[in-house]
C-alpha positions as CSV (number, residue, x, y, z in Angstrom):
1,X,38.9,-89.1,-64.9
2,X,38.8,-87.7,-61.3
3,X,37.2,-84.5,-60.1
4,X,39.6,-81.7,-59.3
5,X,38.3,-79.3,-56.2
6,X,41.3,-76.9,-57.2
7,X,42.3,-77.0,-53.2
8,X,45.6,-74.8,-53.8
9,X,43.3,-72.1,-54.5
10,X,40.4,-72.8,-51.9
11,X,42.7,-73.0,-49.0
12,X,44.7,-69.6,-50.0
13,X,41.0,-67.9,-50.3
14,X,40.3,-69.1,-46.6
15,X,43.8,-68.0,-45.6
16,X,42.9,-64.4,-46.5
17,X,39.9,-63.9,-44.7
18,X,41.4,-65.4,-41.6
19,X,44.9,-63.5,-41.8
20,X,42.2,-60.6,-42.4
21,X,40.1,-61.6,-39.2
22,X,42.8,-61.8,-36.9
23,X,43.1,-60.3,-33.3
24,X,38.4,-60.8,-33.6
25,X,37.0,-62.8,-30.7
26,X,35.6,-66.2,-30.4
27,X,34.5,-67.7,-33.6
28,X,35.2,-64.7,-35.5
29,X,38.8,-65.5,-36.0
30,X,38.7,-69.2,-36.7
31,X,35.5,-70.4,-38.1
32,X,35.9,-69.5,-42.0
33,X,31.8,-69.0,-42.2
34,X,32.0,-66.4,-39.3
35,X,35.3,-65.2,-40.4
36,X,34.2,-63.9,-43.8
37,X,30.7,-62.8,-42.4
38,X,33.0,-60.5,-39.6
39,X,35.2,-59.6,-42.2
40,X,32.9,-58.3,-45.1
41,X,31.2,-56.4,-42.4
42,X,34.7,-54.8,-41.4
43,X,35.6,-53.9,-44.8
44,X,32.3,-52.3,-45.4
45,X,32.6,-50.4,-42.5
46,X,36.2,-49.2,-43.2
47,X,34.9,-48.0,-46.7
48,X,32.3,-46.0,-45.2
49,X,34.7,-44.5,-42.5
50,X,36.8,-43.3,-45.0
51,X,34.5,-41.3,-46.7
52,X,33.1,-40.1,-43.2
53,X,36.6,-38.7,-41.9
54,X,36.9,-36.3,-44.6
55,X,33.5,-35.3,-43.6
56,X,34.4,-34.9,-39.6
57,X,37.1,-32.8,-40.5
58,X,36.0,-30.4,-42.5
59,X,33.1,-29.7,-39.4
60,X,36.7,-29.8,-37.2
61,X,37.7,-27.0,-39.4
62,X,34.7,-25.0,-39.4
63,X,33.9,-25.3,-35.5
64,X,37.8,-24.0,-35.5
65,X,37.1,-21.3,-37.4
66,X,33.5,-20.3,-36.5
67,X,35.3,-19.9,-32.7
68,X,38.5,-18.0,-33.7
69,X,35.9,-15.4,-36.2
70,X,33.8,-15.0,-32.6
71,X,36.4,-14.0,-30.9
72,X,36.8,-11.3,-33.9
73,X,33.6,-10.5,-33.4
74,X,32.2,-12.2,-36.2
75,X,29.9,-15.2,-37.3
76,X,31.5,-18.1,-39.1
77,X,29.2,-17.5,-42.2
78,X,29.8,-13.6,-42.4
79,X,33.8,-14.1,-41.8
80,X,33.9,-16.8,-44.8
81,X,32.0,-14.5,-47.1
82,X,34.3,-11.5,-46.3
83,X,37.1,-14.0,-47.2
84,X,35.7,-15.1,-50.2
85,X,34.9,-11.1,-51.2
86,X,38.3,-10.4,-50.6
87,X,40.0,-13.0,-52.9
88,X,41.7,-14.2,-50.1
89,X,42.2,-17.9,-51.2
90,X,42.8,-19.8,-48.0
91,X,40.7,-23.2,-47.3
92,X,38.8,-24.2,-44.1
93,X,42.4,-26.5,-43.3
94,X,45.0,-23.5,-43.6
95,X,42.2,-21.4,-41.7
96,X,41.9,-23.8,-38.8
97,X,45.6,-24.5,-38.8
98,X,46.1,-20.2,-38.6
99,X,43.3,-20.0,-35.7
100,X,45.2,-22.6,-33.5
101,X,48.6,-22.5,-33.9
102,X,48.9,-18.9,-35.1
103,X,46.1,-16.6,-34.1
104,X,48.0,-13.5,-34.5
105,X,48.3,-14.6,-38.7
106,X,44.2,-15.3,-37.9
107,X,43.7,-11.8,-37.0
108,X,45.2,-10.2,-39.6
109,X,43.2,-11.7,-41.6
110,X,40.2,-11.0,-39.9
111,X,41.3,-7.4,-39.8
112,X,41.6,-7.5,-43.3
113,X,38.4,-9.0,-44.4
114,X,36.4,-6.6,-41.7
């Protein structure tokens, strides 16, 4: 009986990684070896960045804040502890959204929390 190599399978296996690798350069794109190497590499890297952009904007958020509660006249550290105290229940994003696009509303606040 002859030896089956299951190619349907094999081929659509290859197919990914090179539909995945598309637009690299050189090698990267066609050669399956390099492809998969480039690709695991990317995939990695797009897992990690994920987790890293909820971390860059959360500092976004604070540096947003920390220069809005200066320009009250207070510290970043002080300003979220006075919001905290107050029960004010606000997160770092609505904060930063209020010290850009609405200082007056950021103000208040920091009125209120002085």
């Amino acid at each position: 009986m002859p030896r089956t190599k299951n190619r349907v399978a094999s081929k659509a296996r290859r197919k990914k990684v090179l539909k995945l690798a598309k637009g690299y350069f050189g090698t990267r794109k066609s050669n399956i070896e390099t492809a998969r190497n480039a690709v695991d590499k990317a995939l990695a890297y797009a897992y990690v960045g994920r987790k890293q952009k909820k971390r860059d904007y959360r500092s976004l958020w604070i540096e947003r804040i920390n220069a809005a509660a200066r320009l009250e006249g207070m510290s970043y550290s002080k300003f979220m502890n006075a919001v905290k105290e107050k029960g004010i229940e606000l997160n770092r994003k609505a904060l930063a959204d209020l010290a850009m696009n609405q200082p007056d509303a950021f103000k208040a606040i920091a009125n209120k929390v002085k």
